[in-house]
C-alpha positions, -999 to +999 in steps of 0.1 A: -816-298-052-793-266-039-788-244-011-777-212-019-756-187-009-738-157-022-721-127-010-708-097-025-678-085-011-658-054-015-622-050+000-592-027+000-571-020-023-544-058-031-561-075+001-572-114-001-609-123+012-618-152+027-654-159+030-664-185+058-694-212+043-702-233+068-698-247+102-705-287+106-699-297+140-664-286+150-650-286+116-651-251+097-656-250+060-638-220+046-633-205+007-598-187+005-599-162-023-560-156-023-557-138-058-552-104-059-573-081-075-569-078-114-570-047-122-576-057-161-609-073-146-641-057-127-640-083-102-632-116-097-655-149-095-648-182-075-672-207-065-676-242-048-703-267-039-705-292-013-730-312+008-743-303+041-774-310+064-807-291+054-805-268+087-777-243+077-770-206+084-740-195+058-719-165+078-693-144+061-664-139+078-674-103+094-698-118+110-728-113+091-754-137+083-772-137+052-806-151+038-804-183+019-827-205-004-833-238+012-838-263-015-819-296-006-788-313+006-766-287-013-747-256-011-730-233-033-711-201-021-696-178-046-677-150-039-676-116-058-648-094-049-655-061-063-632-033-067-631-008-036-634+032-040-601+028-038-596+008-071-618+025-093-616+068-083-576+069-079-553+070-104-530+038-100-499+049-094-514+073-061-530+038-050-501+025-027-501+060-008-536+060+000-533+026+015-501+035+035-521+064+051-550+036+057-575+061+040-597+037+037-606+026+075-618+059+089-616+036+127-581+054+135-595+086+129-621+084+154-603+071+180-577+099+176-601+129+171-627+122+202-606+131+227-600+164+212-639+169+206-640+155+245-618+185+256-635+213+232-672+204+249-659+203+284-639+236+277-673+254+263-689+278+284-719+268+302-752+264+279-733+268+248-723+241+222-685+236+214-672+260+181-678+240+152-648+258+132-623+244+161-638+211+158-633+212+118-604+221+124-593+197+149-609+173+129-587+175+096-553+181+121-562+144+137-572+130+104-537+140+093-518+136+121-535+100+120-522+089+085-486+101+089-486+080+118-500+054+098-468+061+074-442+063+099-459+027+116-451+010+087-421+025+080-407+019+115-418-017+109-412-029+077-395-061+086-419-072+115-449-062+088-437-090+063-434-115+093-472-111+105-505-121+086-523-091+086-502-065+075-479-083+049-495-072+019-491-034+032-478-014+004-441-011+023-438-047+033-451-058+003-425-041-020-449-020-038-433+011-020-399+016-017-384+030+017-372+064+005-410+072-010-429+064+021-404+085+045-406+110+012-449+108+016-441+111+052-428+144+049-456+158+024-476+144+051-460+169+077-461+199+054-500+194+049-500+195+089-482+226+092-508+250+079-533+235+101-511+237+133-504+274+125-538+276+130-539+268+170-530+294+196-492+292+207-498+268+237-519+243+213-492+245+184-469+233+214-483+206+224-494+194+191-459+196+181-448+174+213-474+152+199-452+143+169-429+138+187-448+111+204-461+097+174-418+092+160-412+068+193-448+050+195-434+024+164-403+016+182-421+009+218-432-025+210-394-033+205-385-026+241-418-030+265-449-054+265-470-020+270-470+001+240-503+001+243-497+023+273-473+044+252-499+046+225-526+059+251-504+087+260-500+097+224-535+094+207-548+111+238-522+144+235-552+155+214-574+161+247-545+184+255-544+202+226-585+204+222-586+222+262-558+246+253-573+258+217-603+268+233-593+279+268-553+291+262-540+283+295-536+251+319-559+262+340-583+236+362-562+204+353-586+190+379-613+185+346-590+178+318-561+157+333-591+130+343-606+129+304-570+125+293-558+096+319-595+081+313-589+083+275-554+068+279-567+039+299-596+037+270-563+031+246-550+005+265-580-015+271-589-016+234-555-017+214-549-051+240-580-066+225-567-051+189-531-069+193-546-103+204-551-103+162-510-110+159-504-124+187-491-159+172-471-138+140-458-113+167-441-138+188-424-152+156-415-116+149-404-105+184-429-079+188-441-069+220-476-064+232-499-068+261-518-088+244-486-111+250-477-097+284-517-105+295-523-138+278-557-152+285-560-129+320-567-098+290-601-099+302-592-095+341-572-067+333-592-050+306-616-048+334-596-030+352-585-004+326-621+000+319-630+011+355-597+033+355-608+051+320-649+056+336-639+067+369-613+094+353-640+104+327-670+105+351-649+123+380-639+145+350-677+156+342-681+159+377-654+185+384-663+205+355-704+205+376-721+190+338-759+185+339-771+151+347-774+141+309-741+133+317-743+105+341-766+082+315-743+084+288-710+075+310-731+049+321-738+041+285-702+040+275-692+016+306-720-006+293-706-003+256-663-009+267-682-042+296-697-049+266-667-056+242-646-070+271-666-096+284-677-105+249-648-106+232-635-141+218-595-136+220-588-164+198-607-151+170-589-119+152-623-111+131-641-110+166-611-085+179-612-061+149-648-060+153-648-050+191-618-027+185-637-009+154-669-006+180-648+022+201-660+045+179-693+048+190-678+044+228-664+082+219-696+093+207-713+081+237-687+100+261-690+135+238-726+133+236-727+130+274-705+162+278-724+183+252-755+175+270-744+176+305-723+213+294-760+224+278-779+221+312-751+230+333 
């Protein structure tokens, strides 16, 4: 007699899977698929059995629990790792860029573009929605700006990359890029910015090109503080700066779109401290810096605090630019959602982190809804 379980998994591009089986009292049960994809191969098959008590609930290591056929003493899990998009739409030897850009976790991108979409909806007139052409726009200048950070990240990094778990098998670290393509990538990066940035009025093109400059020094912060998150904050937030001026042109009533971008920065902070409690163990054997390090286990105490910072600044922010009361339910939405992912949070567990961190996404949804709502009945 068997109990079964199987899961289908499908991963990035050259990244190993492990698929957790079991939990029997305090001793987990894991299956390490270590081999890289073959790319002379669909997919790739390994399987185990071993006994455990009738009552079991197999989880995969996201979290997710699936259905199984109680029929015994037994288990089997098999794991299937199928090709991504990635393996089987680009052509092989474009592969390593995509991956380098991190095209394929789209998580980055919304945490850089909502504060720009924050700014455009607060800067709308009164009973109008924000101009979907600026948002489009604004959209594909963060989704680039985004993935030549990505580039420069890793390039800036190289050597702490190889050191730490997670990020080892990145095409630099891993020796599948050389150094002079990826800064030669981060260039053609920067010329398919350029035409977009043209794009902005003068002020916006300004401060989108301070933001580069922002986004050269972020890499190097973690080797001479314990809060580039803070840094980071100040950089992936420029794009509230650049949303207000592209629609408004001036500077004008800084008392409604400094608080979005000092609540956003504090936003940053809070979750990039549960993101770097992933490394934390490779990054003190690199000599990386974090706040994860700087915090330790009182994370939680001070994540609390950046969370009230970041809803004050955004609520006072609403408040001062008079929105609707839509408003109010959806910043009290979004406190619930960032309480939510701090209190909840297991540190020790870097699956649990990258899912909280990946949730933020829908915090910046809540936040924007909120605005165009509260702008609409205002």
């Amino acid at each position: 007699m068997e109990r079964l379980c199987a899961a289908s998994l499908s991963f990035p591009y050259v990244r190993p899977t492990t698929v957790r089986c079991a939990a029997l009292h305090d001793q987990k049960i894991n299956f390490n698929h270590t081999n890289v994809y073959d790319k002379a191969s669909n997919f790739n098959h390994a399987k185990f059995s071993l006994p455990l008590p009738t009552k079991f609930s197999p989880i995969i290591s996201e979290g997710h629990r699936l259905p199984s056929l109680s029929r015994g003493e037994k288990i089997i899990c098999q794991s299937s790792v199928r090709p991504a998009w990635l393996d089987t739409t680009i052509p092989v030897p474009l592969r390593p860029y995509f991956m380098l850009a991190r095209v394929n976790r789209d998580v980055g991108w919304w945490l850089q573009v909502w504060p720009s979409y924050w700014s455009i909806a607060l800067a709308t007139k009164p009973g109008a929605l924000p101009d979907v052409r600026l948002m489009i726009l604004l959209g594909a200048i963060s989704l680039v700006m985004h993935t030549s950070c990505c580039t420069l990240n890793d390039l800036h990094d190289i050597e702490f990359d190889k050191q730490v778990e997670r990020s080892k098998k990145r095409p630099l670290a891993s020796g599948e890029l050389t150094p002079l393509q990826g800064w030669c990538f981060w260039v053609f990066q920067l010329l398919l910015l350029t035409p977009l940035l043209l794009q902005l009025n003068k002020l916006s093109l300004g401060f989108a090109a301070a933001q580069q400059m922002l986004i050269f020094l972020y890499p190097l912060m973690k080797r001479v503080t314990y809060l580039p998150q803070a840094f980071l904050g100040i950089t992936a937030n420029w794009n509230a700066l650049v949303g207000w001026t592209a629609v408004t042109g001036n500077l004008v009533n800084t008392n409604v779109f400094l608080p979005i971008y000092i609540g956003g920065v504090f936003w940053t902070i809070t979750y990039d401290t549960i993101y770097a409690h992933q490394d934390k163990k490779d990054d003190v054997k690199a000599g990386v810096k974090s706040s994860a390090l700087l915090f330790g286990n009182s994370s939680t105490y001070w994540n609390s605090g950046f969370a009230a910072v970041c809803i004050g600044s955004l609520g006072l922010g609403g408040y001062n630019a008079h929105l609707g009361w839509p408003f109010y339910p959806f910043i009290i939405s979004a406190a619930g959602q960032l309480l939510w992912q701090i209190l909840t949070v297991d540190l020790s567990d870097p699956s649990d982190c990258n899912r909280k961190f990946e949730s933020n996404k829908w915090f910046g949804a809540l936040v924007f809804t909120g605005i165009i709502l509260g702008r609409l009945v205002s």
